[in-house]
C-alpha positions as CSV (number, residue, x, y, z in Angstrom):
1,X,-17.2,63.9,-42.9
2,X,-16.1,62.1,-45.8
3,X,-12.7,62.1,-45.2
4,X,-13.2,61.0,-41.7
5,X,-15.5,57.9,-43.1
6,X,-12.4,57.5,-45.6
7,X,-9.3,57.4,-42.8
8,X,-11.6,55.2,-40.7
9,X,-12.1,52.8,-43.6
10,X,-8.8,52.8,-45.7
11,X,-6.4,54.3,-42.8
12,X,-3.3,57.2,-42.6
13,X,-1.5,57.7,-45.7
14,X,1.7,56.4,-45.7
15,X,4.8,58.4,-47.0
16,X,6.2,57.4,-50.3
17,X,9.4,56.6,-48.0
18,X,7.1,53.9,-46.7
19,X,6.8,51.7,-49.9
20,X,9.3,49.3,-49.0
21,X,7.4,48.1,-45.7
22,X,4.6,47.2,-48.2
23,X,6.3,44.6,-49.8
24,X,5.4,40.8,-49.2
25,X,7.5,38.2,-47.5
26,X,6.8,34.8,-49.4
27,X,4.5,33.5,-46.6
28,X,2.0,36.6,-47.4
29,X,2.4,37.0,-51.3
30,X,2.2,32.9,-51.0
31,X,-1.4,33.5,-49.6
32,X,-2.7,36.3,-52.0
33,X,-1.1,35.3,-55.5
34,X,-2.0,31.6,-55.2
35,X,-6.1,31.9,-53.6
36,X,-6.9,31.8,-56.9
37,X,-5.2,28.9,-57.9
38,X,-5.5,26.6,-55.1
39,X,-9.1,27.3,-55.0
40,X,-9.9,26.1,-58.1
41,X,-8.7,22.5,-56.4
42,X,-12.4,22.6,-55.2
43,X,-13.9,22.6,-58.8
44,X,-11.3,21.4,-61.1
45,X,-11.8,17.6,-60.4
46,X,-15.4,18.1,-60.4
47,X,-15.2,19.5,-63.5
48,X,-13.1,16.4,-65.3
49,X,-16.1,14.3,-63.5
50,X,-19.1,16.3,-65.0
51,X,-17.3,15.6,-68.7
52,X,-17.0,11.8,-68.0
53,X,-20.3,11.0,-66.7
54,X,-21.5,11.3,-69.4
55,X,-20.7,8.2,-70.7
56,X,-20.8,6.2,-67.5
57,X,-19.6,6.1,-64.2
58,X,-17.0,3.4,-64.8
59,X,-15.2,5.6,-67.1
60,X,-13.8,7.5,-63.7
61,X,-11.1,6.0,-63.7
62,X,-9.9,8.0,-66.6
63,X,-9.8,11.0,-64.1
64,X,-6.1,9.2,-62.8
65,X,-4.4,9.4,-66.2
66,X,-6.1,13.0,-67.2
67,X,-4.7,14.4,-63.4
68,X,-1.3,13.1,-64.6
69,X,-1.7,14.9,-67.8
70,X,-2.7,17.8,-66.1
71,X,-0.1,17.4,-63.1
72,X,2.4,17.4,-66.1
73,X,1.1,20.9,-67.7
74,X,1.0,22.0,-64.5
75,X,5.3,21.2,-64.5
76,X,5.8,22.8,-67.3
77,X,3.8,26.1,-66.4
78,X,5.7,26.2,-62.9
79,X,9.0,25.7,-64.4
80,X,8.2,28.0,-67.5
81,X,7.0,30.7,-65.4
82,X,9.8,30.6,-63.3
83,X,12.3,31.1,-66.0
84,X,9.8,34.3,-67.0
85,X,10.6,35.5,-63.1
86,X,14.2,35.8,-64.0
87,X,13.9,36.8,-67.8
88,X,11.8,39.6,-66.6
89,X,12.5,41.0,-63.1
90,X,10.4,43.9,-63.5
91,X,6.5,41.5,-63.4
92,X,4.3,41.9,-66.3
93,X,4.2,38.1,-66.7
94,X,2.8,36.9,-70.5
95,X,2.0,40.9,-71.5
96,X,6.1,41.1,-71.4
97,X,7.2,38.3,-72.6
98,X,5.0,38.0,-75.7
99,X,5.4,41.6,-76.4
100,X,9.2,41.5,-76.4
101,X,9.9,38.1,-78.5
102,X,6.4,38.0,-80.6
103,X,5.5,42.1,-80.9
104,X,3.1,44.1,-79.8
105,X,-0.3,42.7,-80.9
106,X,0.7,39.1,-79.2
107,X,1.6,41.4,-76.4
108,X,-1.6,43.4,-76.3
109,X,-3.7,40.3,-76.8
110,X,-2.0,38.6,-73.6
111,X,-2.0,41.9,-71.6
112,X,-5.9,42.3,-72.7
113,X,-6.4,38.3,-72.1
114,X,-5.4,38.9,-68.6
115,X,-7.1,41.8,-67.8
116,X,-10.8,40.6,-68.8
117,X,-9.4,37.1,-66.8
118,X,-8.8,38.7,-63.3
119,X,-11.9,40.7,-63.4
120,X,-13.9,37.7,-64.4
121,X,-11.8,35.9,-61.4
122,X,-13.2,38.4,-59.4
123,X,-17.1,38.1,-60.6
124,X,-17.4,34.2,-60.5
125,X,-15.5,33.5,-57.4
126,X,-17.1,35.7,-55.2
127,X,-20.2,34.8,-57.0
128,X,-19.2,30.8,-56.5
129,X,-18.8,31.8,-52.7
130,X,-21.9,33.5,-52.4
131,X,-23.7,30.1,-54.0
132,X,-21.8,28.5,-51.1
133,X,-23.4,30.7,-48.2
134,X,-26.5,31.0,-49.0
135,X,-27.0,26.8,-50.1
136,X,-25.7,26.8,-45.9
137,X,-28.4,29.0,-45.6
138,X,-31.5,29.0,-48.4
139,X,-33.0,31.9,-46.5
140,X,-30.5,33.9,-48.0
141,X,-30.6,33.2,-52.1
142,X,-32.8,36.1,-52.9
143,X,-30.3,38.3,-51.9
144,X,-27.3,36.4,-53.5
145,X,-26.6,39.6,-55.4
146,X,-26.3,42.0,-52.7
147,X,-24.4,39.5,-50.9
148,X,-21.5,39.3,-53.3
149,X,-21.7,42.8,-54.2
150,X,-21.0,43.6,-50.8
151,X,-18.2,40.8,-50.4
152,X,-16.7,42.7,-53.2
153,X,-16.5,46.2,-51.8
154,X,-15.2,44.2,-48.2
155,X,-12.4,42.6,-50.6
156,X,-11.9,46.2,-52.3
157,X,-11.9,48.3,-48.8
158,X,-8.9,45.3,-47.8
159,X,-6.9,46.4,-50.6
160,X,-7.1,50.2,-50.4
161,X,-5.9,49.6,-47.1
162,X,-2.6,47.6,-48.6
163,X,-1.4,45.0,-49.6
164,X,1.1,43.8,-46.4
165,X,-2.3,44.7,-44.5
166,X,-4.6,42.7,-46.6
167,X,-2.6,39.9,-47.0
168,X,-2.3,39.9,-43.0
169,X,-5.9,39.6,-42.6
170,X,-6.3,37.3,-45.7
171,X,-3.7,34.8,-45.3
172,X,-5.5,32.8,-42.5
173,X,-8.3,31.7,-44.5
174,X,-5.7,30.4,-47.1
175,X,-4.0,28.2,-44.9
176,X,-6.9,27.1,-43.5
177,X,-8.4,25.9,-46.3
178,X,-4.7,23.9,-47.2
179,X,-5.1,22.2,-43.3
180,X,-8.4,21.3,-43.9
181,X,-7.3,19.5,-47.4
182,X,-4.2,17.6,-46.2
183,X,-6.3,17.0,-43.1
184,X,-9.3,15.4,-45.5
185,X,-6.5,13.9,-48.4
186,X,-4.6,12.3,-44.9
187,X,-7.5,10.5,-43.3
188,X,-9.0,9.7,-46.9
189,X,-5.3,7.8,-47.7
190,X,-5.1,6.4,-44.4
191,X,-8.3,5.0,-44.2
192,X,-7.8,3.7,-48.0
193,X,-4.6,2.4,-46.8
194,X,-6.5,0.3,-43.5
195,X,-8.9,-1.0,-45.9
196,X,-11.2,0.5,-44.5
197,X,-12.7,1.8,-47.8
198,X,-14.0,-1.0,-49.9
199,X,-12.4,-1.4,-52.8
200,X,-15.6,-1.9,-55.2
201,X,-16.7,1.7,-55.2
202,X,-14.6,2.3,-58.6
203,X,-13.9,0.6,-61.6
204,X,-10.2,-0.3,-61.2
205,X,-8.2,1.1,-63.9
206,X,-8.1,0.2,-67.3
207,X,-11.4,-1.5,-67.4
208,X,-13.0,-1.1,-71.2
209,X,-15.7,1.9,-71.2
210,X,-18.0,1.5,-74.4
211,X,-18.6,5.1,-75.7
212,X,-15.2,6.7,-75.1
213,X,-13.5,8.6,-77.8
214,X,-10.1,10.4,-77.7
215,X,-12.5,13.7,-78.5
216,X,-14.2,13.4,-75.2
217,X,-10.5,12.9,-72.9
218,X,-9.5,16.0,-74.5
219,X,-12.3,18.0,-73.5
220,X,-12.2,16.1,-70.3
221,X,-8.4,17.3,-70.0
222,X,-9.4,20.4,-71.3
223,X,-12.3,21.0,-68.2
224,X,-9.9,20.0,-65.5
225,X,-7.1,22.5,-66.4
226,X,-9.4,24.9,-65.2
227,X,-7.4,24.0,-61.9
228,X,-4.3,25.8,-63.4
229,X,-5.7,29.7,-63.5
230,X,-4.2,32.0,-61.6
231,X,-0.7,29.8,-62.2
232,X,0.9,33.1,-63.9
233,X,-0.4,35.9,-61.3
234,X,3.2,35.6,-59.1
235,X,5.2,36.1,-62.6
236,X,2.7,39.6,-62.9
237,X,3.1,40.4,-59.0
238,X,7.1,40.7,-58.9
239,X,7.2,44.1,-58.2
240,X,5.4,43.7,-54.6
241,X,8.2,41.0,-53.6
242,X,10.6,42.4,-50.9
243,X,14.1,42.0,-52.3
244,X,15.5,40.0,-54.0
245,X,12.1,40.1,-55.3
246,X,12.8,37.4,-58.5
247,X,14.5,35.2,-55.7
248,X,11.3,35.4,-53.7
249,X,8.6,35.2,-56.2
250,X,10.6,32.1,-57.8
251,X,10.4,30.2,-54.1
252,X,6.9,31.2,-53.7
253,X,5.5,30.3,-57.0
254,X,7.5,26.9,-56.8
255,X,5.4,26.5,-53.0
256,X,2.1,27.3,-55.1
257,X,3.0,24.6,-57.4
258,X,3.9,22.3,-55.3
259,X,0.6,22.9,-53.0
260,X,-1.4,22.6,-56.3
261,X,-0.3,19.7,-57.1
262,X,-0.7,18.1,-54.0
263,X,-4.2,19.3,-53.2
264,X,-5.4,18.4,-56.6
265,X,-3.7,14.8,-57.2
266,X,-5.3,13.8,-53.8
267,X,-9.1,15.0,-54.7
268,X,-8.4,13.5,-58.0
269,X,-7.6,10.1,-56.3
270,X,-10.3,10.4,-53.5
271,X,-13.2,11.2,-55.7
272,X,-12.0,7.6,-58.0
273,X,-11.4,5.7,-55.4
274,X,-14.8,6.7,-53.4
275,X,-16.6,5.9,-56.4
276,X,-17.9,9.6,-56.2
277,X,-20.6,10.6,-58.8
278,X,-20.7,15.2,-59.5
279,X,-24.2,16.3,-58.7
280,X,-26.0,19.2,-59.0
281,X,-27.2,19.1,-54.6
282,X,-23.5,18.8,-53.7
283,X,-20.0,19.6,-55.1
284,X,-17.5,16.9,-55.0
285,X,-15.2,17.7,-52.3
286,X,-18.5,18.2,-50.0
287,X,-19.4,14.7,-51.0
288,X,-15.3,13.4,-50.2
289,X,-15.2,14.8,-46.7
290,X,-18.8,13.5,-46.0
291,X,-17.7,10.1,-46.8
292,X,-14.0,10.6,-44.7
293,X,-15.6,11.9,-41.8
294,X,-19.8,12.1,-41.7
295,X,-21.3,14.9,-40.9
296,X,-19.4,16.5,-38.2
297,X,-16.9,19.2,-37.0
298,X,-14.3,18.0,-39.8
299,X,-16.8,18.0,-42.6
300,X,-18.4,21.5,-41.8
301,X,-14.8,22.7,-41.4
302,X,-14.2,22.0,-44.6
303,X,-17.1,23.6,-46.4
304,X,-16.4,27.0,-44.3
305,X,-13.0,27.1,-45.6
306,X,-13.9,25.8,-48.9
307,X,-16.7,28.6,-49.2
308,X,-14.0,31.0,-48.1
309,X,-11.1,30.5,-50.1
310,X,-14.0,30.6,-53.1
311,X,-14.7,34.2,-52.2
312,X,-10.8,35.2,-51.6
313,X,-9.6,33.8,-54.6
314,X,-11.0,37.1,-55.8
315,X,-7.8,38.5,-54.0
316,X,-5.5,37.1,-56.8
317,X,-7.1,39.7,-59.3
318,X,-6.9,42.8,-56.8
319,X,-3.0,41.8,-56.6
320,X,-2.4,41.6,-60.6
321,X,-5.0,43.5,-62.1
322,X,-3.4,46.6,-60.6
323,X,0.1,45.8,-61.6
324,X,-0.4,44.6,-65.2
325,X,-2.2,48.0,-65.6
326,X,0.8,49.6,-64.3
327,X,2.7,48.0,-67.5
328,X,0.3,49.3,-70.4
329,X,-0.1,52.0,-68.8
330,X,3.5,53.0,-68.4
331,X,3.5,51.8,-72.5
332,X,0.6,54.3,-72.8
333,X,-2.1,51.9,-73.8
334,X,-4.6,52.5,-71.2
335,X,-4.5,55.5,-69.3
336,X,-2.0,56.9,-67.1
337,X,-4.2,57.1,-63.9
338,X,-3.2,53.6,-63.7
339,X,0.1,54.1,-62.6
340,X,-0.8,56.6,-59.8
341,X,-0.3,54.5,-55.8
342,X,-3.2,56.0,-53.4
343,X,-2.8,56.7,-49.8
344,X,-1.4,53.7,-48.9
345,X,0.8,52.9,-51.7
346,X,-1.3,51.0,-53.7
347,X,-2.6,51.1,-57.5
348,X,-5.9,52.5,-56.0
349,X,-7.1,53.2,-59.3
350,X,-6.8,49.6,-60.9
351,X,-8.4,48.5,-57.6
352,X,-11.3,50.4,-57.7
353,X,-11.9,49.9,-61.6
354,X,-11.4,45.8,-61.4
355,X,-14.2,46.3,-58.3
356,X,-16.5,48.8,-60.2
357,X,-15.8,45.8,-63.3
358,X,-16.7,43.3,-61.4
359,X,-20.2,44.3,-59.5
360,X,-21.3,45.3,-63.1
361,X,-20.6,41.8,-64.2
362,X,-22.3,40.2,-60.9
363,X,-25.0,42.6,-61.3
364,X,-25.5,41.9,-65.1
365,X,-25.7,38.1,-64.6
366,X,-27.8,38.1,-61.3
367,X,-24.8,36.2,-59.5
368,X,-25.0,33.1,-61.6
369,X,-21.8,33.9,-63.3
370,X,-20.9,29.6,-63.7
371,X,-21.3,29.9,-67.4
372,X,-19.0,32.3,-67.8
373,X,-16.3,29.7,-67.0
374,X,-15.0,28.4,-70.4
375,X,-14.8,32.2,-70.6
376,X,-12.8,32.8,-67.6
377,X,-10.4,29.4,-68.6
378,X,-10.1,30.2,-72.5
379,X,-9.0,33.2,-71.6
380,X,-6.0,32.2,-69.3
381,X,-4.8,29.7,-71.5
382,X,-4.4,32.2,-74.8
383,X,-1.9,34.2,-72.6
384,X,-0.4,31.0,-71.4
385,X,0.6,30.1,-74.8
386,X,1.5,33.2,-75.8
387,X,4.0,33.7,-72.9
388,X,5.3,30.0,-73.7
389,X,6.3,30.5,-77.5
390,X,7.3,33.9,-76.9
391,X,10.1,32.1,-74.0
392,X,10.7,29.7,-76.9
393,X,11.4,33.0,-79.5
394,X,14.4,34.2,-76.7
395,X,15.5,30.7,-76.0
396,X,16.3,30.2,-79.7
397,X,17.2,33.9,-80.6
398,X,19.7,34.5,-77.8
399,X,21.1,31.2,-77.3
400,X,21.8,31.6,-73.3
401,X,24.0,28.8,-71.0
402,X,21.3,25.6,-71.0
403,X,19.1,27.3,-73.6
404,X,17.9,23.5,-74.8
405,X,16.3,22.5,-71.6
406,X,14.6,25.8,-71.0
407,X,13.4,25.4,-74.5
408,X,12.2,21.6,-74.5
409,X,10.2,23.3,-71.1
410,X,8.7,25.7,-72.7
411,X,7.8,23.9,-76.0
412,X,6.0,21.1,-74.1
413,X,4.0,23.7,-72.0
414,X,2.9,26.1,-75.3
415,X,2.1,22.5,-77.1
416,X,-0.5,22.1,-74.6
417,X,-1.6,24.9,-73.6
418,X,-2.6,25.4,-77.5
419,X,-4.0,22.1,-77.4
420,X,-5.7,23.0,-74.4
421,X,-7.2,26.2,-75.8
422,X,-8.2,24.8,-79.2
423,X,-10.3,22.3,-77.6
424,X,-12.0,24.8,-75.4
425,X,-12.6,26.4,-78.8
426,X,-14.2,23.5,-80.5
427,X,-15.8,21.9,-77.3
428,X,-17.3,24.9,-75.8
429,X,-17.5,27.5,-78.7
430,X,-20.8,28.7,-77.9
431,X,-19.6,29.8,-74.6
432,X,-16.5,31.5,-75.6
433,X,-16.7,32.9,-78.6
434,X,-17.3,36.4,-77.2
435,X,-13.4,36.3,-76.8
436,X,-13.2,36.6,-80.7
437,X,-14.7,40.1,-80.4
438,X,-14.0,41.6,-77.3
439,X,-10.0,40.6,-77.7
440,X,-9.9,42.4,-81.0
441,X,-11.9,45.1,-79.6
442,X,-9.3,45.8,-76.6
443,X,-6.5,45.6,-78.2
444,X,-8.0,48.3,-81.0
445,X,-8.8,50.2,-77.8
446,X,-5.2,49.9,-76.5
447,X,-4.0,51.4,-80.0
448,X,-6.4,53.4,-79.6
449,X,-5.2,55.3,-76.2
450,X,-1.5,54.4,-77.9
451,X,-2.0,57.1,-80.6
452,X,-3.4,59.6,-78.2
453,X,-1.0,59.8,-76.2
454,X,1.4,60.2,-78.8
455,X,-0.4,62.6,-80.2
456,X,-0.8,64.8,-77.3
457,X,3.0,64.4,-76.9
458,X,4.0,65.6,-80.0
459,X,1.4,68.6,-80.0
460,X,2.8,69.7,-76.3
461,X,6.4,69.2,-77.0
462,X,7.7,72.7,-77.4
463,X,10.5,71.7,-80.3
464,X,7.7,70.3,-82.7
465,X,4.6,72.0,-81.7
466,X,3.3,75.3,-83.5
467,X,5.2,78.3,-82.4
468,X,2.9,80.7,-80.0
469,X,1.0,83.5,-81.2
470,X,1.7,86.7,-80.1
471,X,-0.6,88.2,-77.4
472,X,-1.1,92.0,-77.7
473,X,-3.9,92.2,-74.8
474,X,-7.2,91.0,-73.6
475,X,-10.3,91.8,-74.1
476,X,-13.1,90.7,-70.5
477,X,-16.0,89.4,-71.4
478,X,-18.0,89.2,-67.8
479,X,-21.2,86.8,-68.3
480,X,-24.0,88.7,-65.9
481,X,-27.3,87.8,-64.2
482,X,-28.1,90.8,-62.7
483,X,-26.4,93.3,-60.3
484,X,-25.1,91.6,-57.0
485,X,-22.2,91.3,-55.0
486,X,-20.9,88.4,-57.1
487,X,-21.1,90.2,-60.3
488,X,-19.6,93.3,-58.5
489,X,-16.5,90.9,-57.1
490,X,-16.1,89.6,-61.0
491,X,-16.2,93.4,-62.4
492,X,-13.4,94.2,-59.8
493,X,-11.0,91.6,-60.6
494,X,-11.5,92.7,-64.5
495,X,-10.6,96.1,-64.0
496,X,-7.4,94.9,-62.3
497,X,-6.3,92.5,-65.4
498,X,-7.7,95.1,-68.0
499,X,-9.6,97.7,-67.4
500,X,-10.3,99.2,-71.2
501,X,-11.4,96.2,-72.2
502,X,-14.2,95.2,-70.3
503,X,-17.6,93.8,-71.8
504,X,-20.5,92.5,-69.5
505,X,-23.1,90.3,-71.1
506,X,-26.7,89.9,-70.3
507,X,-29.1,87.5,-71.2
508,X,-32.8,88.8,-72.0
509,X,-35.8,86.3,-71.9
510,X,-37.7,89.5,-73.0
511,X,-37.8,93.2,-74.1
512,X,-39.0,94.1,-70.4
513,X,-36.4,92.7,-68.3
514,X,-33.2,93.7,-70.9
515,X,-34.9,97.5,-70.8
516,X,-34.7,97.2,-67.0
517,X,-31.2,95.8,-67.1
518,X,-29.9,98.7,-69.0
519,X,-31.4,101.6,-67.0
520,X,-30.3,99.5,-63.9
521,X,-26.4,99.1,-65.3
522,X,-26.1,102.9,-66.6
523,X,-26.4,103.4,-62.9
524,X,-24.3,101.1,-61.5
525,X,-21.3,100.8,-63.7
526,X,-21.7,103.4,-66.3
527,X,-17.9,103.0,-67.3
528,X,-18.2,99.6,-68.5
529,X,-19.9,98.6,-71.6
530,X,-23.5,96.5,-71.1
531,X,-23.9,94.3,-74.5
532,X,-28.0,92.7,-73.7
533,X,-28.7,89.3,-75.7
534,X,-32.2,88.7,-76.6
535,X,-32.9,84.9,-75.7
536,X,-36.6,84.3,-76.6
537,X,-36.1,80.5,-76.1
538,X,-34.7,80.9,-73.0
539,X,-31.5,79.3,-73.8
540,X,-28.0,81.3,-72.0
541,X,-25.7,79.2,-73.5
542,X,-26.5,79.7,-77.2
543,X,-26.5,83.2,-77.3
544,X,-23.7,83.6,-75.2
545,X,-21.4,81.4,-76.9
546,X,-22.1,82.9,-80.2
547,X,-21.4,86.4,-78.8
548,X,-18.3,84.9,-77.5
549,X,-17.2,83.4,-80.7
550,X,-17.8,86.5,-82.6
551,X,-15.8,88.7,-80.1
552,X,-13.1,86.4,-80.7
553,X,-13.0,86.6,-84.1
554,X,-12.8,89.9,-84.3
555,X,-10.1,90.2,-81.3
556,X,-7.9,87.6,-83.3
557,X,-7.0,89.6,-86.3
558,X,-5.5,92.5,-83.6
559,X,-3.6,89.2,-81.8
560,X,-6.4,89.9,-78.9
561,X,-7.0,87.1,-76.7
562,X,-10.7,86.7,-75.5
563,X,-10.9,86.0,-71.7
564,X,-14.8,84.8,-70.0
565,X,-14.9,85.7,-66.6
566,X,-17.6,83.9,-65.3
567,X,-18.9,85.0,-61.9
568,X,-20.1,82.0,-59.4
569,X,-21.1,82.1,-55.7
570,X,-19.8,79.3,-53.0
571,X,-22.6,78.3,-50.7
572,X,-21.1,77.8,-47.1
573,X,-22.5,74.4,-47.3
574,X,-21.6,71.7,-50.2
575,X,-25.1,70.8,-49.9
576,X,-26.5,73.8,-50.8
577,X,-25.3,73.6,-54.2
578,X,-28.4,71.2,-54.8
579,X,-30.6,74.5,-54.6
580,X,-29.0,76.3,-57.1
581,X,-29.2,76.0,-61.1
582,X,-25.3,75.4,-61.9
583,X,-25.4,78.2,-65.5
584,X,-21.7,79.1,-64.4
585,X,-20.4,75.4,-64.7
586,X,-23.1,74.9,-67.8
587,X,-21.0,78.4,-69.0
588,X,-17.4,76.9,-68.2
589,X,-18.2,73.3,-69.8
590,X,-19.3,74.8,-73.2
591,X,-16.6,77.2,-73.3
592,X,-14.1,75.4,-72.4
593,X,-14.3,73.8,-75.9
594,X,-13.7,76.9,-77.7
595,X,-10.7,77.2,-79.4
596,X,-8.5,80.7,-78.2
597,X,-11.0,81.4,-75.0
598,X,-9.8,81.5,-72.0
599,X,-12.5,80.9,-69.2
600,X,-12.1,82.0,-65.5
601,X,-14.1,81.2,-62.4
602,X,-14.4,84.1,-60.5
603,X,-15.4,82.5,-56.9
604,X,-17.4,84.7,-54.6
605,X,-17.9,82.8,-51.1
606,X,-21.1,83.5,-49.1
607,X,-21.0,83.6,-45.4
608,X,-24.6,81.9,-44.1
């Protein structure tokens, strides 16, 4: 049954043979790496807008110079990140980069940066496009929870079923919501350009605003680059590029930027020259296309692909998540389940843990995940900068053909994405300062997993580990509950392996019932010896295990091993386990733990 459900919701598997027909084309990975980005076009202006207001409306017109400032960053990512592409073939993005030129704590920081990042991409934007179905319909807000757990798992079952499938299915949303903006930035220009606008709505620029300080543009510049997350996912995502993978990431993130840039610098110059003021009742682009076109087919166009590209910018962290796990995990700094592909070729496991992440963060916030934000941006911007001075670390140590350029590049984009970071630091350090413990917490995590590994490697590897002791026989130990078939079948198989060695064990709750037990066994298998354990508590696993250890002890010295046969039925049904107490697994976990003991499941399997 639950295969079938399985099949019928992720599909065949595919043959490892397959993997290559899961790559993208740049007209796929275009849609899926860059949802996140281009859908931040819907809150990015806003947020310059919120920061401004509050010294006065005229002061809008400082949205033109900080887009420019912004548009600029945005240059210098694009063209940094590009160079990464090339430096570093393989994906990984900032995690490489700053762990190859800075070391391996800048490395782990980045690498643990972007891992909290695309599962918080995950939380607020499905929780941002939940906000925007249920204000279309209020009926729905008490269930704003379920609803974007449930977009979640839709988004998770996508992605289990592959990425070339996923990105089939989730591509059309994309590049609706990029019509539906050049549609709304082309009739907004046009009618600008007819005058049919009037052009008293704004303050023109450079008109004096009392009240501004150079503190307050920052923070304003600061807010807006917001817009740029999700800018390095392609540089992560290399590896699902058909070949020449660098080649075709490098095209598509130079579409994404490109797109970005448009989208953005025409909100930014609609919501100045519309005069429009951010409230609370309706975002800004809502408030840009109901000016452009009025209520109608146009406007609710908009919103429906606005609301969905919210929700499938989620898709962006399903596509790196998965592979920047791959990386530490193939460095052994989180675990290695990480770099196993599930029936259809992808990193099942990272997408099911970056799902399973975020419903506990939707869950744990109620769905009003907004003011985690600073959060979500802070924590792009520290791998930013760490990817750009570590790209300034190679430029100058190796020197390459045009090394200057690539450098000045690079040194403009980590000069402001510090600056950029700092002032989220100062200006919103109340909302972000969770990143100065959890950061330092991951990355002691990742050493962590690091020195496990290395541990378990040098303890299995057969030139440095202890030699083997010699093993001169066995001695049975057969845990019993009474005289049945599944007992009988356990007592079989041990005569087989040893047959002179053979102890069954019996747990007493009382005098009566171990009496019984011996007459009963003196009968039944008079050839094997019956050791009874008095239990007045109760307890099996206490008296057993100390038996156990002591048999042990003494079968050491005489280089015996001890092996625990523990007897267990199979019900025909799976759900008849439910009626059973589980003492043999209870048995096998506790032993299990015991240094020299072997423990065996002898299976009996019932018929009806």
């Amino acid at each position: 049954m639950l295969s079938a459900v399985k099949r019928f919701l992720i599909g065949r598997p595919l043959k490892s043979g397959q993997l290559g027909e899961q790559k993208l084309n740049k007209t796929k990975a275009l849609a899926i790496l860059s949802s996140d980005a281009l859908s931040s076009v819907a809150y990015g202006p806003e947020q310059i807008l919120l920061v401004l207001v509050t010294v006065s409306a005229v002061a809008f017109w400082y949205t033109i110079p900080i887009g420019i400032g912004i548009l600029i960053l945005l240059l210098a990512l694009i063209l940094s990140y590009r160079q990464i592409i090339f430096a570093y073939p393989h994906g990984g993005g900032a995690y490489v980069v700053s762990k190859k030129n800075l070391g391996i704590n800048p490395g782990l920081i980045a690498g643990g940066s972007l891992l909290v990042d695309y599962i918080l991409t995950v939380a607020v934007s499905v929780s941002s496009g939940t906000d925007a179905i249920t204000s279309a319909f209020p009926g729905l807000h008490p269930y704003n929870v379920v609803i974007a757990c449930a977009l979640v798992v839709l988004i998770t079952i996508l992605n289990l079923r592959g990425i070339t499938e996923s990105a089939s299915i989730l591509a059309y949303p994309v590049y609706l919501f990029v019509l539906a903006l050049f549609i709304l930035i082309g009739v907004g220009l046009y009618k600008i350009a007819t005058g049919q606008v009037p052009p008293t709505l704004h303050a023109p620029i450079g008109t004096p605003v009392a009240g501004i300080s150079l503190f307050l543009l920052l923070r304003a510049f600061a807010s807006g680059s917001s817009a740029l997350t999700g800018v390095e996912a392609i540089s992560n995502a290399i590896p699902n590029f058909r070949d020449p993978a660098p080649n075709n990431a490098s095209k598509t993130l130079m579409a994404m930027g490109t797109l970005l840039a448009i989208l953005f610098a025409g909100i930014v110059f609609l919501a100045y020259y519309y005069g429009i003021v951010p409230n609370e009742k309706e975002t800004v682009v809502s408030q840009i296309a109901s000016t452009t076109f009025g209520r109608n087919f146009l406007y609710y166009f908009i919103q429906a692909t606005t609301a969905l590209i919210l929700v499938l910018a989620a898709n962006t962290g399903y596509s790196a998540f998965p592979l920047l796990a791959v990386n530490l995990a193939k460095d052994k700094y989180i675990a290695r389940m990480f770099t196993v592909r599930g029936d259809r070729l992808g990193y099942s496991n990272g997408i099911m843990f970056l799902a399973t992440a975020s419903i506990i963060l939707i869950i744990a916030f109620k769905g009003r995940t907004e003011h985690l934000i600073p959060l979500y941006a802070v924590g792009v911007f520290i791998p930013f900068t760490l990817a750009q001075t570590g790209m300034l670390v190679k430029w100058i140590r190796e020197k390459p053909k045009g090394w200057l350029g690539k450098l000045i590049i690079n040194f403009v984009g980590a000069l402001i994405s510090f600056t950029v970071m700092m002032i989220f630091f100062i200006t919103k350090f109340g909302q972000v300062w969770p990143v100065l413990i959890f950061l330092p917490l991951i990355v002691y995590i990742f050493h962590a997993v690091k020195r496990h590994y290395e541990a378990v490697g040098d303890q299995l590897r057969i030139t440095t580990c202890e030699p083997a002791l010699p093993v001169e026989g066995n001695v049975m130990i057969v845990p019993v509950a009474g005289i049945t078939h599944v007992v009988e079948n356990s007592i079989n198989y041990a005569k087989s392996l040893s047959p002179d060695q053979i102890i069954a064990v019996y747990v007493a709750y009382d005098r009566e019932s171990e009496r019984k037990m011996e007459e009963k066994w003196k009968q039944w298998q008079p050839d094997i010896r019956l050791v009874t354990l008095l239990s007045p508590y109760r307890s099996i696993i206490q008296p057993l295990t100390k038996f156990v250890d002591t048999v042990e002890y003494k079968a050491s010295e005489s280089h015996y091993r001890v092996t625990v046969l523990i007897p267990q039925f199979i019900p025909k049904k799976s759900w008849h386990n439910i009626l059973h107490n589980q003492s043999s697994l209870l048995i096998r976990a506790f032993l299990l733990y015991r240094k020299n003991i072997i423990v065996t499941t002898v299976p009996y399997h019932l018929k009806k």
